[in-house]
C-alpha positions as CSV (number, residue, x, y, z in Angstrom):
1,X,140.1,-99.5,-105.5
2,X,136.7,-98.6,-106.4
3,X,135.6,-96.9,-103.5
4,X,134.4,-93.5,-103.9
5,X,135.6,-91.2,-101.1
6,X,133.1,-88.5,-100.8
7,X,130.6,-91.4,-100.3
8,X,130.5,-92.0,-97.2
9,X,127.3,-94.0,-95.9
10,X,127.7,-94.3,-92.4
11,X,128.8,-91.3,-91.5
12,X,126.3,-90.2,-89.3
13,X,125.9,-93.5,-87.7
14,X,129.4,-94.6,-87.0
15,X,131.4,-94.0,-84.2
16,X,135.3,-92.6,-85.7
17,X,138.4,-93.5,-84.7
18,X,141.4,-92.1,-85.8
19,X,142.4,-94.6,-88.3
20,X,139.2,-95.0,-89.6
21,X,139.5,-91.8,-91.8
22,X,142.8,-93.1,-92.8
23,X,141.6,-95.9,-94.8
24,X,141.0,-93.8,-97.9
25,X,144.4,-91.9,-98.2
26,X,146.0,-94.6,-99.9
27,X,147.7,-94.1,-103.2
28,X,145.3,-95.3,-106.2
29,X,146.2,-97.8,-108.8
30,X,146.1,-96.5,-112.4
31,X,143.8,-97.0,-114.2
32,X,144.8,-100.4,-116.6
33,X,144.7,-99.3,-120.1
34,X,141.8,-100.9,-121.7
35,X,143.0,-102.9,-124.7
36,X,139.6,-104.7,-125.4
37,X,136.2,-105.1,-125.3
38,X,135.0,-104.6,-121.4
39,X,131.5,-105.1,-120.9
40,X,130.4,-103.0,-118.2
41,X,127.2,-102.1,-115.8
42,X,125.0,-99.5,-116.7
43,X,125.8,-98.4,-113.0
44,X,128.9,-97.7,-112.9
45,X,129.9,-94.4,-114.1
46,X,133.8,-95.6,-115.4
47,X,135.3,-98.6,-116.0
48,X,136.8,-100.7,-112.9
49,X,140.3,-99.8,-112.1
50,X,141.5,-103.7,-112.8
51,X,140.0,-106.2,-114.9
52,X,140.5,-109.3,-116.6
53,X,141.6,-109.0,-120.9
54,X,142.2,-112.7,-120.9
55,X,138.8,-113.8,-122.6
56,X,137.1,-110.8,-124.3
57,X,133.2,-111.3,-125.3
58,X,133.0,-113.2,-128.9
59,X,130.8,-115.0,-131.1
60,X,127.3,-115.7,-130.2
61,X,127.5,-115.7,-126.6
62,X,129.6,-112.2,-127.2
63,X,126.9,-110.8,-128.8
64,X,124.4,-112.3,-126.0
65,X,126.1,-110.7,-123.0
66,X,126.5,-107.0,-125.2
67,X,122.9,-107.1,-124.9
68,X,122.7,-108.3,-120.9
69,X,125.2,-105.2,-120.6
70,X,122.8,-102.9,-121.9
71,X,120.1,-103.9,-118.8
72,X,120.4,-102.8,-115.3
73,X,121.9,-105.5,-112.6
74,X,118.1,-105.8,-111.1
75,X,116.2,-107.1,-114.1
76,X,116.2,-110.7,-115.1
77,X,117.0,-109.1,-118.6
78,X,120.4,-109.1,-117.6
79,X,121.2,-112.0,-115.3
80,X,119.2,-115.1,-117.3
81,X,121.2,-113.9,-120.6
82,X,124.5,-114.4,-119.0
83,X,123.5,-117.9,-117.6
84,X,122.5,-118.8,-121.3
85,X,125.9,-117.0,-122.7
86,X,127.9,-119.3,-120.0
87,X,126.3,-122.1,-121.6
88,X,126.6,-121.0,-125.1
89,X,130.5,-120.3,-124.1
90,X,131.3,-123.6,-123.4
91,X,129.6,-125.3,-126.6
92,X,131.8,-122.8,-128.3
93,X,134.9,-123.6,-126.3
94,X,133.8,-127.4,-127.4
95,X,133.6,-126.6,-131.5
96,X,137.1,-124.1,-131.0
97,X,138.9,-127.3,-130.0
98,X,137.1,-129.4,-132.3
99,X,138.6,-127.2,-135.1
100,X,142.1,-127.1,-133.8
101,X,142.3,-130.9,-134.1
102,X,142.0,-131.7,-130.0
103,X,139.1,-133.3,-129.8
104,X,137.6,-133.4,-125.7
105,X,137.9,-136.2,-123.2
106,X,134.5,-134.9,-121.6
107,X,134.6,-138.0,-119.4
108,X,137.7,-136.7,-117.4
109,X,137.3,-133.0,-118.1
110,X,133.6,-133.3,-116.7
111,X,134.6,-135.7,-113.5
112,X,132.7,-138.2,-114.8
113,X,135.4,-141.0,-113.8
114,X,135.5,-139.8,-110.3
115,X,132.1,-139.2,-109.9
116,X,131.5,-142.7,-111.3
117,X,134.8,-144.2,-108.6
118,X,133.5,-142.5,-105.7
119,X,129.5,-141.5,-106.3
120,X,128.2,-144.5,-108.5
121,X,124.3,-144.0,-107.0
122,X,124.5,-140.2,-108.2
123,X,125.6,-141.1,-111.5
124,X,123.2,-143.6,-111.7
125,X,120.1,-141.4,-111.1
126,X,121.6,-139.2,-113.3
127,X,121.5,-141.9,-115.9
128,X,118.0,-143.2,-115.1
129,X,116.2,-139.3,-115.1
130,X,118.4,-138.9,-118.9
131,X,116.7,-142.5,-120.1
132,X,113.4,-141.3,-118.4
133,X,112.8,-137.9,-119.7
134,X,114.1,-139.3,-123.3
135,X,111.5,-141.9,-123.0
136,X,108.6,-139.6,-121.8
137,X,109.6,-137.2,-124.6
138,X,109.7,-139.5,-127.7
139,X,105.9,-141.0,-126.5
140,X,104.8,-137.6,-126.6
141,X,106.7,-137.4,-129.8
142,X,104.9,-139.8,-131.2
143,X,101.4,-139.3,-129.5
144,X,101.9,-135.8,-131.8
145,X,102.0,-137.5,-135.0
């Protein structure tokens, strides 16, 4: 939908058929109305033709991917804050239902049962780098004081 037809990269490097110039006269979607917040690249020169309104930016991890938007797709300064804002989405996700009264079963919603039924030895080092890395960090803790 994207495509820009007077781009045309390949041109003197491709060998045309007749349906190759075909595939651009196609009838273009409208444009969907936007009716909130899309956060988009600093390299493109609109707005996509379709996107998704279900889950518009809020809250703190909102506020962190408003400033990845404002960096260009090859710096870190845009990717890393998006990991962080993923993360910082689901904690929020967590409180939201926490407030609404539904409080998470983050065994099943996780796959911690199955993982447990059908990987135990995974789980296990799982379990045994978490007690490890809380036992090296409270010795340094207390090597501090």
């Amino acid at each position: 939908m994207d495509a820009d037809p007077e781009n045309e990269p390949t041109y003197p490097m491709k060998n045309y058929t007749g349906d190759d110039h075909q595939r651009i006269n196609y009838e273009r979607s409208p444009q969907q109305p936007l009716s909130v917040e899309i956060l988009q690249s600093t390299e493109r020169p609109a707005p996509s033709v379709i996107f998704g309104t279900s889950v518009p930016p809020s809250g703190l991890s909102g506020a962190i991917r408003r400033y990845a938007f404002k960096h260009s797709e090859d710096r870190y300064r845009h990717w890393i804050p998006l990991i962080l804002a993923d993360r910082i989405n689901m904690c929020e996700g967590f409180l939201d239902d926490i407030k609404s009264g539904y409080i998470p079963n983050l065994i099943k919603e996780r796959g911690w049962a199955v993982e447990w039924k059908y990987n135990r030895a995974k789980v296990l080092k799982k379990a045994a780098a978490i007690v490890i890395t809380g036992v090296v960090l409270s010795a340094c803790l207390k090597r501090k004081r």
